[in-house]
N, C-alpha and C positions, 0 to 999 in steps of 0.2 A: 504494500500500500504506500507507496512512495509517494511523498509530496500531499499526502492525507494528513490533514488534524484530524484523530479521531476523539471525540467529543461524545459518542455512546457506552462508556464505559457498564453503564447501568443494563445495558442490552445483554453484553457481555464483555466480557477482559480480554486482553491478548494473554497468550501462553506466556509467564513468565519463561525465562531460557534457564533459570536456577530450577525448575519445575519441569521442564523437559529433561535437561540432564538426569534430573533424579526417574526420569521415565524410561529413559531411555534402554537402561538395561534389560525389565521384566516386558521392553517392544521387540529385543533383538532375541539375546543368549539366555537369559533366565525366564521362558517362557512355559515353565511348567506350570499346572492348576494348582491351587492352594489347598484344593482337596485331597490331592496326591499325599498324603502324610507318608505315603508307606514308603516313600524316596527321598534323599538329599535333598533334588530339586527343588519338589515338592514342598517340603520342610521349610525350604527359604525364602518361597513363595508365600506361604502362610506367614513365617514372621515377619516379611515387609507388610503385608497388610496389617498384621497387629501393630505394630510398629505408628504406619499410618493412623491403626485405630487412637492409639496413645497420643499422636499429635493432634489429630480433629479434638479431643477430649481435653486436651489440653488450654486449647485456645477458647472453650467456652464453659471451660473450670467444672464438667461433668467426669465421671469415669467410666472406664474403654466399655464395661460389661455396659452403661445406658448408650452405646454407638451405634447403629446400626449404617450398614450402606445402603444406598440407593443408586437408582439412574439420575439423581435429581431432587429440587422441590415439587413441583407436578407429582411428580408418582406417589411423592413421603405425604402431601398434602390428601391425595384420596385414598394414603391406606389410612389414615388418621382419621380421617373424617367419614369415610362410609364404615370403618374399622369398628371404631364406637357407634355409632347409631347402628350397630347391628350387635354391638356386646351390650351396651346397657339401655335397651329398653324396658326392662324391669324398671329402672329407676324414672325413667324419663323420653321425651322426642325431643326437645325443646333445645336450640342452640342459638348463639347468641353470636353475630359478629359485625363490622360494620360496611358502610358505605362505599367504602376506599380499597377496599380488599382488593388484591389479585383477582383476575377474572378466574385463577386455578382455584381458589377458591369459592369462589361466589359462581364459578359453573358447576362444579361439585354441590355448593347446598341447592343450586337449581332441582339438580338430579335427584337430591334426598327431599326435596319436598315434594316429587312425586311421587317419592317412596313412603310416606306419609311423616317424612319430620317438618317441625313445626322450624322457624326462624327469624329472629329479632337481626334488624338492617339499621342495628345505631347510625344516626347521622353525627356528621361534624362541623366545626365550624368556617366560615370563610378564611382561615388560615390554616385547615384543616384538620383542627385542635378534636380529640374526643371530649366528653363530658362523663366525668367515671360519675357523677351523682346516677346519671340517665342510667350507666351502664349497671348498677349495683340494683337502681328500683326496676330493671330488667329482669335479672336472674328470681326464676321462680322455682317452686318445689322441685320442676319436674326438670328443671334446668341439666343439661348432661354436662357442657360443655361451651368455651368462651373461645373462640378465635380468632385473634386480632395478630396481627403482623406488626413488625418493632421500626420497619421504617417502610417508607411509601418509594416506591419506585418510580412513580413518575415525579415526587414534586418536593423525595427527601424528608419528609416530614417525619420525627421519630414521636411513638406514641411514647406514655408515660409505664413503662412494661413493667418497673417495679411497683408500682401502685395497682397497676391490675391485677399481680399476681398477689399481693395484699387481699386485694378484694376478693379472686378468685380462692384464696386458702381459707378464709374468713366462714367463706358462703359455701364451701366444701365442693367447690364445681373443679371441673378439668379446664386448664389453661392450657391452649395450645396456639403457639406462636413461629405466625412464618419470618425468619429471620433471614432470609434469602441475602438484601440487599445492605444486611448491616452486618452481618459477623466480618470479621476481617478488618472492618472500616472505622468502627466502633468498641469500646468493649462492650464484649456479652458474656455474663457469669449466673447461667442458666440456676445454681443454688441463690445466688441473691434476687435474681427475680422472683422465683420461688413458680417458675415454669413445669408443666409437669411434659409436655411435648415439643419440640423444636426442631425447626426443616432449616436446611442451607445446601446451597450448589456450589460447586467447585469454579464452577467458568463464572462465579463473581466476584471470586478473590485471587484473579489469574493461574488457575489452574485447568485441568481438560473439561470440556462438556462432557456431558453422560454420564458423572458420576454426581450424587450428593449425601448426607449423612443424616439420619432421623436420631434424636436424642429422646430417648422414652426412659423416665424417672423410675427407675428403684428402688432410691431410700423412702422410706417413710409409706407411702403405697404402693400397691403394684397396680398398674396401667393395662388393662385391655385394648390394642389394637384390632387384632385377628390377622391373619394370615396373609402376605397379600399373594405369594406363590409359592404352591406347593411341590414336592419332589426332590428335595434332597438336603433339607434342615439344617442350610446356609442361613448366616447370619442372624442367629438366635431362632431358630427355624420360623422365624419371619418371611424371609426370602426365600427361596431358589433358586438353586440355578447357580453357575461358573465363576465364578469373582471377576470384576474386572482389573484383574493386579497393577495393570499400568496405571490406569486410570486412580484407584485409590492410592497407590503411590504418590501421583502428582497431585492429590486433594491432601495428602497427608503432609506435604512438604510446602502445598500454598500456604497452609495451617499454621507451619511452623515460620514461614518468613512473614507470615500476617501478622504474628504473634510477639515476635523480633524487633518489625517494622511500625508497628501501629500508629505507635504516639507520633514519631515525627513525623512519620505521614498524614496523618490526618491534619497535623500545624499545617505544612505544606501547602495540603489541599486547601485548606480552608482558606488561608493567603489567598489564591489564586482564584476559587469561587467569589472570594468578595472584590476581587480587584476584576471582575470580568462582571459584576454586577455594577460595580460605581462604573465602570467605563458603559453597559449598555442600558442603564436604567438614565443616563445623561439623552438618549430620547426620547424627544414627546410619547407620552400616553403608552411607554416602557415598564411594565408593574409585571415584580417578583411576585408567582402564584406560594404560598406557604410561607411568604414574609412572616415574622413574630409568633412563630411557633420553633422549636428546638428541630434543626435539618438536620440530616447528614451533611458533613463538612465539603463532598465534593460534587453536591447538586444543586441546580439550580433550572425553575423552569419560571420563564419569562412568558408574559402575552404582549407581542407585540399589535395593539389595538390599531382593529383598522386594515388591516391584511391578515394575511389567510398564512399558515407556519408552512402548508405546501410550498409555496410560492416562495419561500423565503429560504428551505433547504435548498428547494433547486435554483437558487440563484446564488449556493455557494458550495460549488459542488465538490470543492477540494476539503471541505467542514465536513467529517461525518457530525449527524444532530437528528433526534426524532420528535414525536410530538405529541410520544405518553410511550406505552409499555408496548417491548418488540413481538409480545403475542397477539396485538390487535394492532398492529402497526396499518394493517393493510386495508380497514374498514372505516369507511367517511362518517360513522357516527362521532358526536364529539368524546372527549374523553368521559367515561362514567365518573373518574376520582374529580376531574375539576369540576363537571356539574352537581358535584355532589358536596362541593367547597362553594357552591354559587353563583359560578361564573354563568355568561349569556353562552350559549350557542356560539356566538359570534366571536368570542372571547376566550371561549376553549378552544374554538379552529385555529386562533391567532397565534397560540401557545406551545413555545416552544421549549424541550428539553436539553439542557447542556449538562453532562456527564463524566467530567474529570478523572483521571486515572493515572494511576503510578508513571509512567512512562508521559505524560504532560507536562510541557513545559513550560515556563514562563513566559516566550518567545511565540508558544503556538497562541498563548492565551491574547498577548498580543495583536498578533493575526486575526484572531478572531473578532476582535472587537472593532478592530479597522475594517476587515470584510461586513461582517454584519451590518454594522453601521451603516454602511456603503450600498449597501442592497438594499435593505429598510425606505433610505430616504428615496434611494431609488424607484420603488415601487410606491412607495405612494405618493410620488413625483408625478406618476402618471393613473392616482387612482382616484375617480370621482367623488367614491366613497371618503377618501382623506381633504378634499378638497372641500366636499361638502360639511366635514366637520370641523375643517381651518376656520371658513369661513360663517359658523356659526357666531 
């Protein structure tokens, strides 16, 4: 990608190259199954992945036995969520999450209200804020379960995850929290939240697609999931199926430089997110979506009012930049998270995501801001709709 700012970090990461090297062996000569115990190979296959287990565990202050692998958050999110509405219906249907969720999510509770579970759609506020009063006179007898996500993927916004897991331990429900876009970024020490489930992908803390890791709690209670494949009682016979050695290798070793790296990264970013915010909020009718609520340090999603965010990616086309979550990228509805923060119609199309990442530099951020700039007035240099609102 030569001569690219890539600016979608939130989509996904570039492979770290400290993450491929550590890959690199169990793609080439150490390519024996992990289930092989009864050989050398085998044997050493198996301890890199525990190995891995120990660093994922590490970096979110769990231990290796609550680790599980995945393909993913997508897959960890619907064994968790059709997992329990299919182990505790005894107790309850009733789940609780909000407005802003992943669509991996809030397609799945689609799914389980056809299946007859019941579900509470907290709203938030114009800065995307929850309201834990709302979210506590929510939870009811029959309440199973609380799923709220620690940071927003399209606009950064981190919820308050230690206070809901208060409320969540208080009121005796399951807290399960997708942590996709902030492990790594952020600290997360799944005991002081007091989280009883937790999902993260590898390819957001620059490590490979296809793998990610579910944290399911066993001190204090034990956690019903259920099964998500059956046939050869891999990884706590949760799963099935072949490990992917490489792949949890290189989740195991993002883990470990996430964990290394965090602090002054996240300074870094944060420098650079607000220095590409004073440089493009210096245009008219320029408003940070999720201003005054607690971001993530390396996002930032702007409405440029008055144009359309299509029109303004492709009019910088050496900018990678989107204009909400890379799962719905493709559909002209506006975004669900910002209509659901308040915006118009008009003002979610306008809204665009910038997404910082390890390998950004100060020079790109630069660029950026001169590009954009440069297009913005450009387009609505020749746009009716901006004319007619100059000259109101």
């Amino acid at each position: 990608m030569d001569g690219l700012i890539y600016l979608d970090n939130n989509a996904t990461t570039p492979l770290d190259p400290r993450v491929l090297e550590a890959m690199m062996p169990y793609l080439t000569t150490q390519f024996a199954n992990a289930s092989s115990v009864t050989h050398r190979a085998g044997r050493a296959a198996a301890a890199a992945v525990e190995k891995a287990r120990g660093q994922v565990a590490s970096l979110i202050g769990a231990t290796e036995k609550e680790i599980t692998f995945t393909s993913g958050s997508t897959e960890a999110i619907n064994m968790v969520l059709k997992g329990v509405f299919e182990r505790y219906q005894t107790k309850g249907r009733h789940f609780i999450t909000s407005q802003t969720e992943h669509k991996a999510v809030l397609d799945t509770f689609a799914y389980l209200e056809k299946q007859g579970a019941e579900v509470t759609y907290l709203p938030v506020s114009g800065s995307g804020a929850l309201d834990l009063t709302l979210l506590e006179a929510s939870i009811r007898p029959d309440t199973v379960l609380v799923a709220l996500m620690h940071a927003n993927n399209e606009t950064g916004v981190l919820h308050p995850v230690r206070d809901i897991g208060k409320i969540t331990m208080r009121r005796d429900v399951l807290f399960f929290c997708d942590a996709t876009q902030s492990v790594g970024k952020v600290p997360v020490n799944v005991a002081e939240i007091g989280v009883d489930l937790l999902c993260l992908s590898a390819h957001k803390l620059y490590g490979p697609k296809g793998v990610g890791a579910l944290y399911i709690r066993r001190r204090n209670k034990r956690i019903q999931t259920g099964v998500l494949l059956h046939g050869g009682g891999q990884e706590n016979k949760l799963r099935a199926g072949t490990l992917n050695v490489p792949g949890i290798v290189g989740l195991g070793e993002a883990a470990s430089i996430a964990q290394k790296e965090m602090d002054t990264e996240s300074l870094r970013l944060a420098t650079l997110r607000d220095k590409l915010e004073s440089g493009l909020t210096r245009l008219p009718a320029a408003v940070v979506n999720g201003l005054g609520s607690p971001r993530l340090p390396n996002v930032s999603n702007i409405a440029f009012r008055h144009l359309r965010a299509d029109q303004l990616m492709v009019g910088v086309p050496d900018i990678a930049l989107s204009s909400g979550s890379a799962c719905v990228s493709g559909t002209r509805d506006p975004s669900h998270v910002l209509k659901a923060m308040g915006l118009s119609d008009a003002d979610a199309h306008a809204s665009v995501r910038f997404s910082l990442g390890r390998f950004t530099t100060d020079e790109d951020i630069r660029t950026c801001i001169c590009e954009v700039t440069e297009t913005v007035n450009s387009l609505r240099a020749s746009s009716p709709i901006w004319q007619l609102h100059n000259n109101e």
